[in-house]
C-alpha positions in Angstrom: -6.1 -0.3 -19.3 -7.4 0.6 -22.6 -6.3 -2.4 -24.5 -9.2 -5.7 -25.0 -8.5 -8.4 -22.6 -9.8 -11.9 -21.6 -12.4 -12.8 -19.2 -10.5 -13.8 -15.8 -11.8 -16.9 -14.3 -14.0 -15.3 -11.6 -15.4 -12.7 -14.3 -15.9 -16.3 -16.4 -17.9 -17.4 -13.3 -20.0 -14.6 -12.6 -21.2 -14.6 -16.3 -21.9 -18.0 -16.4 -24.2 -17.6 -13.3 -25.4 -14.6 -15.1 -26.6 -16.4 -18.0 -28.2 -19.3 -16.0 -30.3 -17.1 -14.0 -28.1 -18.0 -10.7 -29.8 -15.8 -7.9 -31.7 -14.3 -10.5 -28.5 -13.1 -12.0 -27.8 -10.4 -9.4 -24.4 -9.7 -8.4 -23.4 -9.0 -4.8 -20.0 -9.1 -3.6 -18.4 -7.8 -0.2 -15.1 -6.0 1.1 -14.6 -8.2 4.4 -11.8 -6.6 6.3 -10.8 -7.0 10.0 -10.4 -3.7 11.9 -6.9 -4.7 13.2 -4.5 -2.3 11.2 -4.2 -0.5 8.4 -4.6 -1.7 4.8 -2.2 -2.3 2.3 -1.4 -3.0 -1.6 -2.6 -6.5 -1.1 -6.2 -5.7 0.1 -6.3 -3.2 -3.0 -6.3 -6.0 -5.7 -8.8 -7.3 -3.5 -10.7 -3.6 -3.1 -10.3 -3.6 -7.0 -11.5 -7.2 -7.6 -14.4 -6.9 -5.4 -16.1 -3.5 -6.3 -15.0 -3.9 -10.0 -16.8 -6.7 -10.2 -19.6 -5.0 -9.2 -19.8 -2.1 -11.6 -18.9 -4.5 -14.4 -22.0 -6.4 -14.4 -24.3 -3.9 -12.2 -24.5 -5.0 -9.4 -23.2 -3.7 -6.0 -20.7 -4.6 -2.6 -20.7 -4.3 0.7 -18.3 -3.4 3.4 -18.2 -5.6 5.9 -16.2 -5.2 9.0 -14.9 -8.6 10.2 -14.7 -7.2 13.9 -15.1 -10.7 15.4 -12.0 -9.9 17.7 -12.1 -7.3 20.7 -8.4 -7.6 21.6 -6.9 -6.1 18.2 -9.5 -4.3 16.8 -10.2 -0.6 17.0 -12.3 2.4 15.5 -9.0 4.2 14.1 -8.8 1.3 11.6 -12.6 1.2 10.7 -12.2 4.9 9.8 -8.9 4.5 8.1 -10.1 1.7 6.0 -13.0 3.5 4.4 -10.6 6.3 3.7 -8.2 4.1 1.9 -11.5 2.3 0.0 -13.0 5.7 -1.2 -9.8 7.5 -2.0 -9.6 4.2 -4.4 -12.3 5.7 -6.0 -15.2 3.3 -4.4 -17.9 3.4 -2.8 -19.6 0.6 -1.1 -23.4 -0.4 -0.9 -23.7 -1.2 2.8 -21.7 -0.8 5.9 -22.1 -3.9 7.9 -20.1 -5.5 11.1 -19.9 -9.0 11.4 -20.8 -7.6 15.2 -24.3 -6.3 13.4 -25.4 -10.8 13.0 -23.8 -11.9 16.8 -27.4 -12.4 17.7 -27.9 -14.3 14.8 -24.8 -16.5 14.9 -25.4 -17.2 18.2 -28.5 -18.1 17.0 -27.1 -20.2 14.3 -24.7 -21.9 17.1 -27.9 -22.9 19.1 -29.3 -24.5 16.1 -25.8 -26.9 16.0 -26.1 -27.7 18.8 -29.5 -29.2 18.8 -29.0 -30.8 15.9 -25.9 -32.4 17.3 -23.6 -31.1 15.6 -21.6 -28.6 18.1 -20.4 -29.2 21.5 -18.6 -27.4 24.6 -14.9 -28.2 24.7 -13.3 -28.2 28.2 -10.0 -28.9 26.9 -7.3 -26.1 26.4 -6.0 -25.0 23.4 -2.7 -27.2 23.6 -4.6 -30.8 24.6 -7.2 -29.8 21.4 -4.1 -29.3 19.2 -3.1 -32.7 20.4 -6.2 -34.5 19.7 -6.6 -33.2 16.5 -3.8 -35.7 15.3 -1.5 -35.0 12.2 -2.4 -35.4 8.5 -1.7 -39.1 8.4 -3.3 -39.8 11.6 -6.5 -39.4 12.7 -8.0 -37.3 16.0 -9.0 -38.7 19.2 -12.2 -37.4 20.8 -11.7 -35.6 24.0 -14.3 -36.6 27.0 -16.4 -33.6 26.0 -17.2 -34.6 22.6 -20.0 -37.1 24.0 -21.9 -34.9 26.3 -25.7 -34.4 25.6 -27.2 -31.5 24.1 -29.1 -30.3 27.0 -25.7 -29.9 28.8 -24.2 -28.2 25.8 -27.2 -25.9 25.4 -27.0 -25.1 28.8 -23.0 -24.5 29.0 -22.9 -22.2 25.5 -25.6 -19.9 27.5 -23.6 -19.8 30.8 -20.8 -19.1 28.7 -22.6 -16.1 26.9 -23.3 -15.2 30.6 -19.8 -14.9 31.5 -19.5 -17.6 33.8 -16.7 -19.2 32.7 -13.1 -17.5 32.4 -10.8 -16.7 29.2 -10.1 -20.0 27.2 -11.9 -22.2 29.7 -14.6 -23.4 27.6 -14.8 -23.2 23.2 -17.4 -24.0 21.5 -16.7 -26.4 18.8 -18.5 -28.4 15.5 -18.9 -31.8 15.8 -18.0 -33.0 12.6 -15.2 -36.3 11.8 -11.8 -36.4 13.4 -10.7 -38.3 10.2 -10.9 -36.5 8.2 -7.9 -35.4 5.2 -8.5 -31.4 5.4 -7.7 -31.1 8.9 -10.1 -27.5 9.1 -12.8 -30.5 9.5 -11.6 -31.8 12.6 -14.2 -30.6 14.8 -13.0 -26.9 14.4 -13.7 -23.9 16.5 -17.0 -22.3 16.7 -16.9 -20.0 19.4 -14.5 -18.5 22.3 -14.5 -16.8 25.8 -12.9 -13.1 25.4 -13.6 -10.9 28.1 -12.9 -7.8 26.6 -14.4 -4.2 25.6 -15.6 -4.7 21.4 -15.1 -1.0 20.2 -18.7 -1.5 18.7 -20.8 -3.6 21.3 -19.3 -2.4 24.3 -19.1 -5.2 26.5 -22.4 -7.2 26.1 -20.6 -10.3 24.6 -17.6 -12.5 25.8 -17.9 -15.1 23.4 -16.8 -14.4 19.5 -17.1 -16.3 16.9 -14.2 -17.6 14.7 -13.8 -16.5 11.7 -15.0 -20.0 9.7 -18.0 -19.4 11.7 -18.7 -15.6 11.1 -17.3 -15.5 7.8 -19.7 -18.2 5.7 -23.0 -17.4 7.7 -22.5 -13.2 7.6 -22.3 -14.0 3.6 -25.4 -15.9 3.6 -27.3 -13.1 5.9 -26.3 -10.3 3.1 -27.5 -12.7 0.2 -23.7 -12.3 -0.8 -23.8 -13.9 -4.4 -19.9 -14.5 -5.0 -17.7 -14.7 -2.0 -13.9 -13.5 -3.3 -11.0 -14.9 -0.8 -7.5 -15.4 -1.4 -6.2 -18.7 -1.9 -5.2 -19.5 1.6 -8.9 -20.1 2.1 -9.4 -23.2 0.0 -9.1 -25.2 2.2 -11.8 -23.6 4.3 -14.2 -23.8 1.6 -15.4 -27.3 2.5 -16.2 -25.7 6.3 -18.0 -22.6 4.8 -20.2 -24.8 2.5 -21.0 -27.6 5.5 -22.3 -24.9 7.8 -24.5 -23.1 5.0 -25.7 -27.0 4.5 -26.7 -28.0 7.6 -28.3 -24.6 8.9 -30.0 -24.4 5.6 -29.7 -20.5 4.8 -29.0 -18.5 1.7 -26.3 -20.5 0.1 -23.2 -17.9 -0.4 -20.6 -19.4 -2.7 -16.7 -18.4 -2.4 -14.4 -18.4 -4.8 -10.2 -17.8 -4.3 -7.4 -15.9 -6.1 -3.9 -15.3 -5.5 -3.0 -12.1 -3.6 -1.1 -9.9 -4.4 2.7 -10.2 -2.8 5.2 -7.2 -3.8 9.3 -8.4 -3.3 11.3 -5.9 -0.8 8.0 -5.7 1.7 6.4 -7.7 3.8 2.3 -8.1 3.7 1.5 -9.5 6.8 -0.9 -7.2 9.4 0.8 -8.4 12.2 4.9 -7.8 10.8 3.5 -4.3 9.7 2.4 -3.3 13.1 5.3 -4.7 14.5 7.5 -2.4 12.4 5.3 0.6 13.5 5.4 -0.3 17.0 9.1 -1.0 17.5 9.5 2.2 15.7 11.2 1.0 12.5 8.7 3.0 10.7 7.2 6.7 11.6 3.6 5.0 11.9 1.2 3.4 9.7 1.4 5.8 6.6 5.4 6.2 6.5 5.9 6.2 3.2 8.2 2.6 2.5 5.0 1.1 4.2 2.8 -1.1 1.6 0.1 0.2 3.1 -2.6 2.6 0.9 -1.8 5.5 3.8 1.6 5.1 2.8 1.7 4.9 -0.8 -1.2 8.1 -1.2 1.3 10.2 1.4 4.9 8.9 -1.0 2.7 10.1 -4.1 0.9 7.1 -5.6 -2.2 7.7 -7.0 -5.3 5.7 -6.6 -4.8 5.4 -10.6 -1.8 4.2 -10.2 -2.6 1.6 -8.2 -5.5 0.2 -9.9 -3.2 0.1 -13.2 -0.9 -2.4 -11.2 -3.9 -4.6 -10.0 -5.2 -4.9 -13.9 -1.8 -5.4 -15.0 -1.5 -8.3 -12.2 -4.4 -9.6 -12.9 -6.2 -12.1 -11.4 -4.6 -15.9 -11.0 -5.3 -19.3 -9.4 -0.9 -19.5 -8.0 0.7 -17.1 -5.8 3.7 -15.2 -7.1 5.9 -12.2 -5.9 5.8 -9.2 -8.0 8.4 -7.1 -8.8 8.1 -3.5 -7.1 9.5 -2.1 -10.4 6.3 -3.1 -11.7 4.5 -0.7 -9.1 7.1 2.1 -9.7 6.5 1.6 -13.8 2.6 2.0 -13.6 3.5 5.6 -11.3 6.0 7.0 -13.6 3.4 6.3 -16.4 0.9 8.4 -14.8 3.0 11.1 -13.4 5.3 11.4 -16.9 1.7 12.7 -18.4 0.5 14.5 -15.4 3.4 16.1 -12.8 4.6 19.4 -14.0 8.5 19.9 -14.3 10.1 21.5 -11.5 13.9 22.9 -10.7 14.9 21.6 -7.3 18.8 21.4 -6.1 18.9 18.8 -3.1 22.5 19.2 -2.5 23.9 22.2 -3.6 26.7 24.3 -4.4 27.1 27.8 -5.2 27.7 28.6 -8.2 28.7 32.3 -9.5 28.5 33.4 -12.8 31.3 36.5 -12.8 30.3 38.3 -15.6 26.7 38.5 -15.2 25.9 41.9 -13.8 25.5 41.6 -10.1 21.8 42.4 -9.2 20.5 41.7 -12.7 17.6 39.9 -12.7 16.5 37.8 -15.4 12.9 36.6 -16.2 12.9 33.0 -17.8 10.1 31.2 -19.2 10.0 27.6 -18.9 7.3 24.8 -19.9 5.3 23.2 -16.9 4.9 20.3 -18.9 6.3 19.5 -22.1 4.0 16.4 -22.0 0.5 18.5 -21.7 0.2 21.3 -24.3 -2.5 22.9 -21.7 -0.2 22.7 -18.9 1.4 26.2 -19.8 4.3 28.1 -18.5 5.9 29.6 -15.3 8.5 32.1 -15.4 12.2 31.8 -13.5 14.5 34.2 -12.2 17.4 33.9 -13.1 20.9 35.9 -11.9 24.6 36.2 -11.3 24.6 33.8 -7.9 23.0 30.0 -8.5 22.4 26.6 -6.5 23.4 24.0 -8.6 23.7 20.0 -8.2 27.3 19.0 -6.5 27.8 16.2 -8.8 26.9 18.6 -12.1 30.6 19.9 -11.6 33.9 17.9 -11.8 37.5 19.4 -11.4 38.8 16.5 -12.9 36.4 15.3 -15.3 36.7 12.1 -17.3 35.8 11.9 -21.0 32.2 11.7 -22.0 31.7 13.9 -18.6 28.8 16.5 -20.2 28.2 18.7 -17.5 30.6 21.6 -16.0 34.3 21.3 -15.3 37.3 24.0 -15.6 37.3 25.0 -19.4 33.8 22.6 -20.0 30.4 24.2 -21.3 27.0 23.2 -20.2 23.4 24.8 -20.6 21.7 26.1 -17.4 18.1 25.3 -18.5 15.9 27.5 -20.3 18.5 30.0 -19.6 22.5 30.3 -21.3 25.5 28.3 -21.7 28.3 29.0 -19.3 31.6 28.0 -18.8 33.6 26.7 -15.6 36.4 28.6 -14.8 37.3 28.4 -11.1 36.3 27.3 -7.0 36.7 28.2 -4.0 37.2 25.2 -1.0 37.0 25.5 2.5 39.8 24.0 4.6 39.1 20.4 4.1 38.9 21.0 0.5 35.5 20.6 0.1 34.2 23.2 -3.1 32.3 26.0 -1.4 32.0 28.4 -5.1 32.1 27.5 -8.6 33.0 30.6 -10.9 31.7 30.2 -14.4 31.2 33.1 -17.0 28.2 33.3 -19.6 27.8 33.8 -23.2 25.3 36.6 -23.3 24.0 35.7 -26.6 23.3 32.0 -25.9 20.0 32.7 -24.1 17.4 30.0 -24.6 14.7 30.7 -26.8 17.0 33.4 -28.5 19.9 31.3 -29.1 22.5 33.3 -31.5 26.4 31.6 -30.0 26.1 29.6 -32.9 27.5 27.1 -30.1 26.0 23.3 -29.1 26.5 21.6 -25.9 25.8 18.3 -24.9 24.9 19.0 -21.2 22.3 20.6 -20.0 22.1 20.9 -16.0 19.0 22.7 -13.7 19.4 25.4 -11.1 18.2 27.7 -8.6 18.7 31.3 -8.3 20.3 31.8 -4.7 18.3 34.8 -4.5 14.9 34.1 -5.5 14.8 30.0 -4.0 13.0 29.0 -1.3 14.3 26.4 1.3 13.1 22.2 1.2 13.4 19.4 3.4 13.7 16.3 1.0 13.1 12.9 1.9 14.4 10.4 -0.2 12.7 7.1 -0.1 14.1 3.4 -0.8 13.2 0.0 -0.3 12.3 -1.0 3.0 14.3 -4.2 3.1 17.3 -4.9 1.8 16.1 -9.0 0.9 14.3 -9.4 -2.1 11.3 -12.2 0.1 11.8 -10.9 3.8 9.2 -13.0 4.5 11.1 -15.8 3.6 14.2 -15.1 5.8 14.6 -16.6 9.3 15.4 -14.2 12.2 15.0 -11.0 13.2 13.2 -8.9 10.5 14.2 -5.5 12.2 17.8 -6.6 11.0 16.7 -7.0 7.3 15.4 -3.4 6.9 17.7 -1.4 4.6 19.6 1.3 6.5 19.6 3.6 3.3 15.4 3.7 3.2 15.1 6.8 4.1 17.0 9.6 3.8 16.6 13.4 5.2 18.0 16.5 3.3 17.2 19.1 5.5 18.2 22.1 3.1 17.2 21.7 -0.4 16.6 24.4 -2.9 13.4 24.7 -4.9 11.8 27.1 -6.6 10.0 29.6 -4.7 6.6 28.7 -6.5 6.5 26.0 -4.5 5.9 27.1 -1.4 2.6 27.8 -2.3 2.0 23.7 -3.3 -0.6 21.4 -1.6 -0.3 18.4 0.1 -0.5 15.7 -2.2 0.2 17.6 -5.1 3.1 15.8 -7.4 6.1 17.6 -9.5 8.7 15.9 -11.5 12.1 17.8 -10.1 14.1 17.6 -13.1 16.5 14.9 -13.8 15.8 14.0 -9.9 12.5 11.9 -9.9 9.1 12.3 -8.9 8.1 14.0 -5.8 4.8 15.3 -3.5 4.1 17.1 -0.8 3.9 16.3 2.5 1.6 16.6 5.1 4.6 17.9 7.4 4.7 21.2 5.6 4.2 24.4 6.3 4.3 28.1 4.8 7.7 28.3 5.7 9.1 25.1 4.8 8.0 22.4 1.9 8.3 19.1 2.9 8.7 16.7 -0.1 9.2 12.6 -0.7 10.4 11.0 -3.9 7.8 8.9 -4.9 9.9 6.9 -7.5 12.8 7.9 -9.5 13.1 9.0 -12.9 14.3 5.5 -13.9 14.4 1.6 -12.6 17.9 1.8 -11.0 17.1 -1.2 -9.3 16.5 -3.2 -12.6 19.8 -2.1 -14.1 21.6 -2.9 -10.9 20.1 -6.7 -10.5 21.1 -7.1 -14.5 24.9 -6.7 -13.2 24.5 -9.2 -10.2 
């Protein structure tokens, strides 16, 4: 955005440290994301947050995988993560693992331990749980919070060694079981996973929890400003205590709120669920969240970034409307997409005094927004496609378009009048017979006539065949994560739908994947990876207006 704005309160921070010489005034930030799925809208304010804070005060960030998890992680993520970060328009300064320091943070564990301040837990997860107490209580120590540490040092090895099964043994910081913020109560360290890391292969069982990794991989990259989402507060206090006591590089974080769009859900672990129930056609469907799925519905990484600024950066958590989203597209795409004639559900229409194999050349504007976006020329003759619901037997008054005895404009073409159809047995209209003023061309206008309506169309000749998928809301709840239940039975039935025969404009055949049109009076749409030489495959991005907004004003 163009226009001045304040100093968020993390930009107030880092020029505060700035200006007292804090780390000698160098800037480092880091990208932390787990390898477990894909990401989505939320991680971008983050993605935006981060690296912008970099280039703002010239300094740089890292991407660091937080791959501290065997079970759910996976190199298709890794590689679809940088993807999403650079078609952001970013580019990171290192590419770390969290797996790169597991030497080192075992390392760091050792050091706990002989300070006294970590011990191996024999109890399960359930009788820890138990221990711990509840907020107004405090925790009882289990039996293994007293042994030595020579028996600890020599059962954290054995566990490295394998010895030990899954869960039988955790590793955990000895710290007070009174404590208010119960992330203090002796939390975990470490935990026995015997299974294949997609980076290390499978020379480790034991993994370190994130409050562990998270801190001490900060203070190994010199991170100077540590961004989490609010969630995290109450972490903090952990993250500090074990850059305190193993006296490194002291890392400080800071938290915002993240970014929560209404009609979606944000959680990793709902979204995969969705993809692998088959609610969704994968990861990049395009009613995902996700960046896959918003680059393949038409979003551009402009787009997107206009919504974080917009957002902004706060200390409480709120929903955002979609609409919000949708507005900062249609900006964009209103200056940029070139106008299109696209019929998705068509009639014939026939225009019976127009010679019959005339063919017309029309020029029309590709964009009436950029003066260098010139002109393409249509064809135009006596058979058309138009829009079913551009014609009305019966029309009511203040109905501008075509009807028996009513005049519209075909665009950039002539004014015709309806005068007749045809229906098939169920009285559906197959035809619509109009006739033409000859001297009402556009451009060359001489009827002396004006109509209020002006409708789009297709020659019937000269278009080329579509498939059209129309994209909604995912959910039909404004907070599905909100709602008890099932969320499969939240998901709005109308999200997507297929029109397998639309008619376009034979130009665009020849368009790109990822290239974005505005289909007149329709909305905005782009290609799909799906298509082929034959067949263009489009999804509507957003529609030409908020219909949403305008029908939540009449609830």
């Amino acid at each position: 955005m163009s226009e001045e704005r304040s100093l968020n309160f993390i930009e107030q921070i880092v020029e505060d440290d700035i200006a007292n010489g804090v780390n000698g005034g160098r800037v480092l930030t880091r990208f932390p994301p787990e390898p477990n799925g894909y990401l989505h809208i939320g991680h971008a304010k983050s993605i935006v947050l981060n690296f912008g804070l970099a280039q703002k005060y010239n300094g740089k960030t890292n991407l660091r995988f937080d791959d501290t998890n065997p079970v759910t992680e996976d190199t298709e993520y890794v590689d679809s993560i940088k993807e999403d970060i650079r078609w952001l328009g970013f580019e990171w300064d290192k590419e770390l693992y969290a797996s790169d320091y597991f030497e080192q943070l075992y390392a760091f564990a050792v050091k706990m331990i002989e300070k006294g301040l970590a011990y191996v837990e024999d109890a399960t997860a359930a009788e820890i749980a138990a221990a711990k107490g509840t907020p107004t209580t405090p925790g009882t120590p289990t039996p293994s919070r007293s042994r030595s540490v020579a028996e600890n040092l020599d059962l954290f090895e054995r566990m490295r060694k394998g010895e030990f099964k899954d869960g039988e043994k955790t590793l955990r910081a000895k710290l007070d079981l009174a404590a208010p913020n119960m992330h203090m109560r002796d939390p975990l360290m470490y935990r026995i996973k015997h299974a294949h890391h997609h980076r290390t292969g499978d020379k480790w069982c034991i993994y370190p929890m994130y409050d562990f990794a998270h801190g001490q991989s900060d203070s190994i990259e010199n991170i100077t400003h540590s961004i989490c989402t609010l969630e995290f507060i109450p972490h903090r206090p952990l993250y500090d205590w074990f850059i305190q006591e193993l006296d490194i590089f002291p890392s400080r974080q800071y938290e915002f709120a993240r970014l929560n769009l209404n009609y979606t859900v944000m959680s990793k672990r709902k979204l995969k669920l969705l993809v692998t129930e088959g609610h969704v056609r994968g990861w990049d469907d395009p009613r995902m969240p996700t960046i896959s799925g918003l680059r393949r519905r038409g979003y551009t990484p402009s787009s997107i970034r206009m919504l974080c600024e917009r957002v902004g950066v706060q200390k409480r958590d709120n929903i955002i409307e979609l609409g919000l989203l949708e507005f900062c597209i249609r900006e964009e795409l209103n200056k940029t997409a070139n106008r299109v004639m696209a019929v998705l559900d068509p009639v014939k229409l026939v225009i019976t005094n127009y010679p019959e194999g005339q063919v017309e050349e029309m020029v029309a504007d590709n964009n009436p927004e950029d003066e260098t976006a010139g002109n393409r020329v249509l064809h135009f003759s006596n058979t058309l496609y138009i829009e079913r619901e551009d014609f009305m037997e019966e029309p009511p008054k203040k109905f501008f378009r075509l009807g028996p005895g009513l005049m519209v404009r075909l665009k950039n073409a002539y004014i015709i009048k309806g005068e007749s159809v045809e229906k098939d047995a169920n009285g559906n209209i197959t035809t619509i017979y109009a006739t033409y003023l000859p001297e009402s061309r556009s451009g060359g206008d001489h009827s002396g006539l004006t109509v209020k309506g002006t409708i789009h169309w297709v020659s019937a000749t000269h278009a080329a065949t579509a498939e059209v998928r129309v994209y909604d809301r995912l959910f039909n709840v404004e907070n599905p994560a909100a709602e008890e239940g099932d969320l499969a039975s939240l998901i709005n039935p109308d999200s997507l739908t297929v029109i397998k025969e639309a008619f376009v404009e034979p130009g665009l055949l020849k368009a790109k994947p990822g290239e974005r049109f505005q289909f007149l009076r329709k909305g905005y749409f782009a290609v799909d990876p799906d298509s082929t030489s034959e067949k263009v495959v489009f999804n509507r991005t957003v529609t030409l207006k908020d219909a949403w907004a305008k029908e939540s004003k009449k609830g």
